[in-house]
N, C-alpha and C positions, 0 to 999 in steps of 0.2 A: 446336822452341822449348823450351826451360832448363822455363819455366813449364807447359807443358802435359804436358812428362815429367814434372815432378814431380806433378801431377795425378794420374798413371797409378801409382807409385810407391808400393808397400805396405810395409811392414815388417816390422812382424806377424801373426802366424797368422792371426787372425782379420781381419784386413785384408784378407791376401790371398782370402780364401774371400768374404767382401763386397764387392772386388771381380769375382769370376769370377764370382757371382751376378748383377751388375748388369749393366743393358742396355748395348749398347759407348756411348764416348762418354761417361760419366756419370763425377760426381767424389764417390765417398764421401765421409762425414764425415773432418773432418780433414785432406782432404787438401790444402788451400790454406797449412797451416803446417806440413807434410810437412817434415821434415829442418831444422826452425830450434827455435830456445829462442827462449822469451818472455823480454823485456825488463819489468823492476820497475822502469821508468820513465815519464815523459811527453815524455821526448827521445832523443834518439840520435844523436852526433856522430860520420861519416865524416872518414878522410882519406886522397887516393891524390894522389900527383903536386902538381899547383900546386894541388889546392881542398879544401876544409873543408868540409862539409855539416851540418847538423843538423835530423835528420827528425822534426816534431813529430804528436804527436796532435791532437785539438782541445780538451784541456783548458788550463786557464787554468794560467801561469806565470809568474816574478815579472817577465818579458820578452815574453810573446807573449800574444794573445788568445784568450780561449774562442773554439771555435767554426770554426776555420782551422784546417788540416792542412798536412801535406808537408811539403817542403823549406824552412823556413822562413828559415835563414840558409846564405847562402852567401858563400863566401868564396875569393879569387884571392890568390896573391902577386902579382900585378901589380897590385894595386887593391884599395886599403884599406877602398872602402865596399862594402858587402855591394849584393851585386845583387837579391836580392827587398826587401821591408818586414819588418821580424823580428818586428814583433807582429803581423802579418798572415801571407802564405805565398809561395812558388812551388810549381807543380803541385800546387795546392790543389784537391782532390774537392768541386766545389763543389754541383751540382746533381745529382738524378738525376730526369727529365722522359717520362712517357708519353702528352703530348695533353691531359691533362685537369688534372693537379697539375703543375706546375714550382716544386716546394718545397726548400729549402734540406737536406734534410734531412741529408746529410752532417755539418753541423754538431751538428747532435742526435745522440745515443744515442755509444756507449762503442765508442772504438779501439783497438787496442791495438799496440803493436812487437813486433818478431820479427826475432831475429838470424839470418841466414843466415852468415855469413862476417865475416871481419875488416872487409871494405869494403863489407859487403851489408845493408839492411837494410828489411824490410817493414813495411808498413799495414797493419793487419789488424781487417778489418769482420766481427762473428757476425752472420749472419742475422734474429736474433732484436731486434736492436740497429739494426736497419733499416727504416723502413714497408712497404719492398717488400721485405721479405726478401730482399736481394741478399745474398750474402756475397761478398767480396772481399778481394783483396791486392793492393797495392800496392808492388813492390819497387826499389828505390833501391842501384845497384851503384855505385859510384867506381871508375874506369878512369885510371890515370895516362896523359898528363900533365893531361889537359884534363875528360873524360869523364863523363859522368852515365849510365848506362844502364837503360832505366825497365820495368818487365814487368809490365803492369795483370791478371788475371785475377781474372773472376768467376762466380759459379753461381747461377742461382734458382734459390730454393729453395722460393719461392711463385708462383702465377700471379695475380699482382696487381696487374697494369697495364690500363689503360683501353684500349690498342692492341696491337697486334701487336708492337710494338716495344720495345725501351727504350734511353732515351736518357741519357748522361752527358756532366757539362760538367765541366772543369779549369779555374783560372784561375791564371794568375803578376801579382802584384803587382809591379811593377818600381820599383825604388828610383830615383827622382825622376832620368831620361834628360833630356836637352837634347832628344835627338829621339825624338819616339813614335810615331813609325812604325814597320811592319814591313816584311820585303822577299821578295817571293819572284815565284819564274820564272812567267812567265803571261802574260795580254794582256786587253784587251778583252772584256765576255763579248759583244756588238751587234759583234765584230771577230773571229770565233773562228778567220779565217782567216789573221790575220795572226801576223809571223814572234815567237815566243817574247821576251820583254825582259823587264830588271828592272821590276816593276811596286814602285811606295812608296803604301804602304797609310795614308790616314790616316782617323780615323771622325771628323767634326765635331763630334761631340755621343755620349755615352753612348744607346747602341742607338739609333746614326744610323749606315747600312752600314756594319754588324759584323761582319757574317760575309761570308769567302771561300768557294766552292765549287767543285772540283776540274772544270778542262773537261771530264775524261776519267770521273766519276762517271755509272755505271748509270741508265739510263733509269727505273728501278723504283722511284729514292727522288723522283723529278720527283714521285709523285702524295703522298708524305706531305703531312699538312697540319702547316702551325710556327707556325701562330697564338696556338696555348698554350703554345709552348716559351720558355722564358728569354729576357728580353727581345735580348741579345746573339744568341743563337742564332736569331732569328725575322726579323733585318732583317741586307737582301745589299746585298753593292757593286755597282760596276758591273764588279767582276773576276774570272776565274776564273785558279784556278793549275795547272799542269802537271805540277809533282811534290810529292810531302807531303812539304816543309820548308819552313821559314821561320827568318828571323832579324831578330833589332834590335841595336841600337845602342846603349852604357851607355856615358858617357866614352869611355874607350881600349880597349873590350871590347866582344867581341859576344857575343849570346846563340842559340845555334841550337835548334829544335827540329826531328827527323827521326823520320819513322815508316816502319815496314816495308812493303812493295809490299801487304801483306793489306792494309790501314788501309782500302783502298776496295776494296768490289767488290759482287757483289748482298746479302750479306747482312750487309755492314755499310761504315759510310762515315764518314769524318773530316771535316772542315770547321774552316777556320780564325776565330777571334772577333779584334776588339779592341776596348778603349775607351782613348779618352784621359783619364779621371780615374777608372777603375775603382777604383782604390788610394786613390782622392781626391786631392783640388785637383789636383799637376801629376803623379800619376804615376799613370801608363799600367794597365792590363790587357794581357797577351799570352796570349790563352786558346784554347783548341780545343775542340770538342767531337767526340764517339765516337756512335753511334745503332747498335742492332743490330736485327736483323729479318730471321725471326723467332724469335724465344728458345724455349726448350724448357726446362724445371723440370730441374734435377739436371743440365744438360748446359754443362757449361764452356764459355764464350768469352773472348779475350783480343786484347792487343795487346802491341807492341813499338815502341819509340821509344829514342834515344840525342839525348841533350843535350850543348853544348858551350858551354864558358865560356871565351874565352879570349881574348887581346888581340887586336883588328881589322888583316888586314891588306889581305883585296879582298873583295866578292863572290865572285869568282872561286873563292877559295882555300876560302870558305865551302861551292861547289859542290863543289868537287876534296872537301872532306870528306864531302859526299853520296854523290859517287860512288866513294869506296871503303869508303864503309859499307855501300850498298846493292848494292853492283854491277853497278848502270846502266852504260850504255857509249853511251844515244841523246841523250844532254843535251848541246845545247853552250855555252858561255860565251858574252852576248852582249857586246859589244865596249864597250857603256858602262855604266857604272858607275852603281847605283842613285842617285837623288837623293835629296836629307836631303828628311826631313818638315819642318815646319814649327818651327825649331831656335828654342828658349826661351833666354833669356839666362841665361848661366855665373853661379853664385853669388860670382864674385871679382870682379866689375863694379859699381864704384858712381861714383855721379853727385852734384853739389851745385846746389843751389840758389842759381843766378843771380839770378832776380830776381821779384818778386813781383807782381800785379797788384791794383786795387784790389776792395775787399769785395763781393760781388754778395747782394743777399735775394734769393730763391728766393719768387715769389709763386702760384705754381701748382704740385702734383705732375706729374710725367710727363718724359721727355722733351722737349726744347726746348735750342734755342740760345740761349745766354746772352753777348751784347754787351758788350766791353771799354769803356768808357768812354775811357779811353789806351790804345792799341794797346802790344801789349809785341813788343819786338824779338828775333828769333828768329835765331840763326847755325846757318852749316852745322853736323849732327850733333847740335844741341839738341834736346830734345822739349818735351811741353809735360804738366806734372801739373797735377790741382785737387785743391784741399785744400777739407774740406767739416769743417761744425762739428758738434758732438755730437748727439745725440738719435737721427739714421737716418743709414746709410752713406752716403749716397748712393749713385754709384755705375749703373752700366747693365746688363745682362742676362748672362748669362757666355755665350750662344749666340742667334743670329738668324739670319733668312735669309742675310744677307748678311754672315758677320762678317768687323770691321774689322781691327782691334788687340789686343794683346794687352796689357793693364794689367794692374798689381801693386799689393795695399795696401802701404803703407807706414803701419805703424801705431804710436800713442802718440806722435805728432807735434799738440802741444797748439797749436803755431801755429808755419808755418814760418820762415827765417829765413834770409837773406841769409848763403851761406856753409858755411850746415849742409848734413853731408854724407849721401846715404843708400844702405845698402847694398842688395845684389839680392836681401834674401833674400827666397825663395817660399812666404811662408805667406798664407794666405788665397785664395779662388778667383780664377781670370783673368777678367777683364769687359771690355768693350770700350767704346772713348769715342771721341772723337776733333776735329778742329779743323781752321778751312779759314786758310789767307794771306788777304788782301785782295782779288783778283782772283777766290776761288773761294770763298765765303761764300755767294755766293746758291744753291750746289747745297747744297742741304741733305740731308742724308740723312735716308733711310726706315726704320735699324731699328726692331722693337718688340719688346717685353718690358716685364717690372717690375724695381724694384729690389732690393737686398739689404738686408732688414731687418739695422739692429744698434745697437749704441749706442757705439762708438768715434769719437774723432776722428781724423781722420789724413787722408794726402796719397796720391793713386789717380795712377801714373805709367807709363810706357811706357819698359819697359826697351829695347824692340827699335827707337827711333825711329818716332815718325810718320810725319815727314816729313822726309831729309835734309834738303830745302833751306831756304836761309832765306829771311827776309820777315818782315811783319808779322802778327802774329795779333789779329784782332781780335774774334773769338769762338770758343765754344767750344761743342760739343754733348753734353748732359752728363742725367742721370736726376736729376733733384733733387725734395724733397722741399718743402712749403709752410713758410715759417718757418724753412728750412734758412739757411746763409752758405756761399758758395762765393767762394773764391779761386783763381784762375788761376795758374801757376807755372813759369818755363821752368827747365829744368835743366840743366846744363851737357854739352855730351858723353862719352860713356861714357869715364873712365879705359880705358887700351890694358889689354886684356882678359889676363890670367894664366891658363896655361893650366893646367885642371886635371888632378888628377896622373895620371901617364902610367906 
């Protein structure tokens, strides 16, 4: 491996004598920025083939946030919106976790770049700059046409961990997907006998099974305990996967992540994270985490991963790119095609307001079904929004047991109006509500939660339809506050959907 020869790698006289001095295995000073110049900035923009990279520090710039690292912007000719969050990151060094602290601390203390080559470019952490004294690098190569190729190594230089081990987490902010799920080869983990299929990963709720674990991982990490590690990293699905990659879905693009056959073994192991609003409101988390065990002071460990950005064309073709990166030959394709996760409505969809219901007072906080006085008529493809008056959002829990729907604010709507039109856009958190016909009123639903404190007016809708069918709706189940006004509001069917760009 690139990263571990350069490790070994002297130059100077006295290098090399500090080297032949030192026990085997060990990585002098200096030798993680071995053969690169420092960069006199806080960015650094790649370019090879179709993509555009710009690898940040974590310092604040007039575009990105203190605090976030990596790959911040990235960029395809086929797709004009950037695939991470640009004030945010992709393969952002989020956490570093030994049992006992799971603190941020990546974001603290000073980073710096380091130029290896025209398309190559390093993260680079001093020791000193770190609680645990890790020092590390982080290298980011652009490979035309598609190509990210990533080569993490690091060195304690302290023994300052609470465990045997030490553990680091990545996170990719993904720029606001329709579907946030991830996808990768695997099964059942209560099924470990059955045959390999695409498994679509989705986490209900932020550190609700977040994390993937490899079926084929060492007996040796079953006894770690993950009760103090990052919340992400500490709660499992009910999946395990068969080879280290994964992939999502962005518009017309996918996004792969692949690690080298090392990634797992006894003494050290990968494991897959997601959240669905790690990024906040609707965009996702695509994150991994690395755990090593056990560490040695002055003795290098690393990893190897190759990322792909490029426009979606199977599954399939995603694995065909596994299997001639890594040069596996036991994987076979399975014959159907992963399922979309739970696909959010397209920002080019908007809907009008048909017709209005009459004012309801809100005489109790909480949860409750709220009774139309005149049933409002519902056609095929309608849904049905409430508009609630100033002082508290209203509004229902954004996560329950059981959740229903997916609602959208629609805000600065001072009172609706027969006709007025409103777009899909997705700001503010997703909450769920929902509403029965006349035949099915008496089922009343059981979620619980609170509501969303705020002070806006405005209209809380269902871009993904409630309910195709039509009928009468004569109530509605909704979190209202005491002294609140709630209006009921059917919306007309989704405008035929524009598809985004390709």
């Amino acid at each position: 491996m690139r990263a571990i020869v350069a490790l070994l790698i002297v130059m100077t006289g006295a290098s090399v004598m500090a080297a032949e001095n030192a026990p085997p295995n060990t990585a002098p000073a200096g030798a993680l920025t071995q053969g690169a110049t420092r960069i006199d900035a806080q960015t650094a923009t790649l370019k090879a083939g179709d993509l555009e990279g710009t690898v940040v520090t974590n310092a604040n710039t007039d575009w990105h946030h203190p605090g976030y690292n990596g790959m911040a912007r990235l960029l395809h000719k086929g797709q004009a919106q950037p695939l991470f969050i640009p004030h945010l990151a992709g393969f952002n060094f989020e956490h570093i976790f030994d049992g006992q602290d799971a603190g941020f601390s990546p974001r603290g203390g000073k980073l710096s770049l380091w130029r290896f080559g025209e398309q190559s470019v390093g993260l680079y952490r001093a020791p000193e700059d770190c609680p645990y004294g890790l020092e590390s690098m982080t290298r980011f190569t652009l490979v035309a046409p598609n190509y990210i190729d990533v080569e993490f190594t690091a060195v304690p230089r302290k023994a300052k961990y609470a465990s045997d081990y030490i553990g680091m987490f990545w996170a990719s902010y993904i720029n606001n997907p329709r579907d946030r799920a991830i996808n990768f080869l695997g099964r059942d983990t209560d099924d470990a006998k059955s045959p390999s299929r695409w498994i679509t990963a989705t986490s209900p709720a932020h550190d609700d099974q977040s994390t993937h674990v490899a079926g084929f991982e060492p007996a040796v990490w079953k006894s770690v305990d993950t009760q103090k590690w990052p919340g992400l990293a500490a709660h499992f699905s009910k999946y395990q996967f068969d080879a280290p990659f994964y992939f999502g879905r962005v518009r017309n693009m996918v996004w792969v992540y692949m690690f080298d056959s090392k990634a797992i073994s006894d003494t050290q192991t990968l494991r897959f994270s997601q959240s669905p609003t790690g990024g906040g409101d609707l965009n996702p988390a695509w994150d991994f985490h690395v755990v090593v065990r056990s560490y040695k002071v002055d003795q290098p460990f690393s990893w190897r991963a190759r990322c792909i950005y490029k426009p979606y064309v199977s599954a399939a073709d995603v694995l065909k790119e596994y299997l001639t990166w890594s040069g596996r030959k036991d994987l076979q394709t399975p014959a159907k095609e992963p399922e979309h996760g739970e696909m959010l409505p397209p920002s080019s969809v908007n809907v009008t307001v048909k017709s209005i219901g009459q004012a309801i007072r809100v005489d109790k906080t909480g949860f409750q079904w709220f009774k139309l006085a005149t049933p409002l008529k519902k056609d095929k493809g309608e849904s049905v929004g409430v508009w609630f008056s100033a002082g508290k959002s209203g509004g229902a829990n954004r996560y329950g047991n059981k959740r229903t729907h997916w609602v959208y604010w629609a805000v600065d709507i001072k009172e609706p109006k027969a006709g007025q039109e409103l777009g899909m856009g997705r700001y503010g958190y997703p909450i769920f509500t929902g509403y029965r016909t006349a035949a099915g009123v008496e089922k009343l639903r059981t979620e619980e939660g609170g509501g969303e404190d705020g002070t806006s007016t405005g209209l809380a809708y269902d871009p993904l339809l409630q309910e195709s069918a039509p009928g009468e709706v004569n109530a509605f189940y909704w979190y209202g506050y005491e002294g609140q006004t709630l209006m009921p509001v059917i919306l007309s069917a989704p405008a035929k959907e524009q598809p985004e760009q390709e």
